[in-house]
VEXRO-633092 format. One line per field, with one value per residue: x, y, z of N, C-alpha, C in turn. Coordinates in steps of 0.1 Angstrom, whole numbers, plus 2048, in hexadecimal, padded with zeros to 3 digits. Layout:
BEGIN
n_xx <- (X	...);
n_yy <- (Y	...);
n_zz <- (Z	...);
ca_xx <- (X	...);
ca_yy <- (Y	...);
ca_zz <- (Z	...);
c_xx <- (X	...);
c_yy <- (Y	...);
c_zz <- (Z	...);
***
This chain:
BEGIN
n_xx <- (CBE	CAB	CC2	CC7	CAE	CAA	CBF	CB2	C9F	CAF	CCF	CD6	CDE	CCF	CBB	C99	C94	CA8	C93	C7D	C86	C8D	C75	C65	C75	C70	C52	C4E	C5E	C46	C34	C3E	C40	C1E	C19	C24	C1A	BFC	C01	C03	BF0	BDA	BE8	BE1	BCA	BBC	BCC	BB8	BA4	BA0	BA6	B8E	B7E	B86	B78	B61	B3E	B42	B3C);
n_yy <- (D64	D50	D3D	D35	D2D	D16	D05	D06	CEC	CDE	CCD	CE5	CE9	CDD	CD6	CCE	CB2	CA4	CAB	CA0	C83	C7B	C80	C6D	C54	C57	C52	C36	C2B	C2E	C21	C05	C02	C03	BEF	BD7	BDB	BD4	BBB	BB2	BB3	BA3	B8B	B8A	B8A	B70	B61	B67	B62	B4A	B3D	B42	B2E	B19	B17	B06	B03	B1F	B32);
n_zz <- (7E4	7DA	7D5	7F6	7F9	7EC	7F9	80F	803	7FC	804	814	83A	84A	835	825	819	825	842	837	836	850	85D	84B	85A	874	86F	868	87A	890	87E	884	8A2	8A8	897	8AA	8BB	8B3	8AD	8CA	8D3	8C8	8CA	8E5	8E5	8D6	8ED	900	8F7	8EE	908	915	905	914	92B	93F	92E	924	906);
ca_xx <- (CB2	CA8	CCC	CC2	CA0	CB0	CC8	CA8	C9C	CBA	CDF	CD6	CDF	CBF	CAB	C8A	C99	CAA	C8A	C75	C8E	C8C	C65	C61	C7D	C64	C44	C53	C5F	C3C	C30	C43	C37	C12	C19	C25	C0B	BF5	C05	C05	BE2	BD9	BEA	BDB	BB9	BC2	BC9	BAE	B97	BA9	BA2	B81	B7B	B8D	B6D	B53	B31	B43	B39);
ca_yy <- (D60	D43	D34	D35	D23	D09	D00	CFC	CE7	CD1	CD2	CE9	CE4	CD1	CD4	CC7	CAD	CA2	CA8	C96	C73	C7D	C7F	C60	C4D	C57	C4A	C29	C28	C2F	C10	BF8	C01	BFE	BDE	BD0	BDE	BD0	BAD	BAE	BB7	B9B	B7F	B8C	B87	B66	B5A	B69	B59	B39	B38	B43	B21	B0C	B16	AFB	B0A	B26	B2D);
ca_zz <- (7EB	7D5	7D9	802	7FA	7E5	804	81A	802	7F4	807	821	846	84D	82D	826	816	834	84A	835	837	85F	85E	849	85F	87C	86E	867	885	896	87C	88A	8B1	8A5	893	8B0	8C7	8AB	8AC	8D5	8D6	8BE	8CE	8EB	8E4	8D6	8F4	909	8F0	8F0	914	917	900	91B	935	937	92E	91B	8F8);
c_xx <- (CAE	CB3	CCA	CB5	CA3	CB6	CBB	CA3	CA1	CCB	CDB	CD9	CD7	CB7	CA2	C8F	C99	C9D	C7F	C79	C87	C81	C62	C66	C73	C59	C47	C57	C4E	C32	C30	C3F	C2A	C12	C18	C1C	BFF	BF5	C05	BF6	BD6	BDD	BE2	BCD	BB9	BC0	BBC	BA0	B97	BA3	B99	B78	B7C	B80	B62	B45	B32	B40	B40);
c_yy <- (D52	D33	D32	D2D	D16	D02	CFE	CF0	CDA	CD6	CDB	CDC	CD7	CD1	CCC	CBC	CA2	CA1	CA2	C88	C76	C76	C71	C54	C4A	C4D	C3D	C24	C23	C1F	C08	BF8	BFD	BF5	BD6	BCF	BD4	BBF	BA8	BA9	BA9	B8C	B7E	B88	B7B	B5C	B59	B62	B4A	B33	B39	B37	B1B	B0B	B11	B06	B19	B26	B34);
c_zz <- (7E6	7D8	7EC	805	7F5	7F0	80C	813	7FE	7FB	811	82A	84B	845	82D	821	81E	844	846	83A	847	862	85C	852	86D	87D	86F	871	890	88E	880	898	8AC	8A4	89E	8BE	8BE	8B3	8B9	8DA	8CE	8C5	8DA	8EE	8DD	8DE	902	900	8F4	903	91B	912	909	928	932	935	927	90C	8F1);
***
């Protein structure tokens, strides 16, 4: 039984091990979309500023 828990946890099929890397591979994944939602969102308003400047009588 122990040797059967050890395998989920190290060398098993899919151990935790294994589903952690997955998980973290995941997150890091989901990082990088945000960022770039981040970084779209960002220039975005940038330019909607930028050109809210360019109207006379705007402040």
């Amino acid at each position: 039984m122990a040797e059967k828990f050890g395998k989920k946890a190290v060398g098993g099929d899919y151990s935790m091990v294994d589903a952690l890397a997955d998980h973290i591979a995941e997150v890091q994944a989901m990082q990088a979309v945000f960022q770039k939602i981040q970084a779209r969102y960002d220039a975005t308003e940038q330019s909607n500023a930028d050109l809210l400047r360019g109207i006379p009588g705007a402040s």
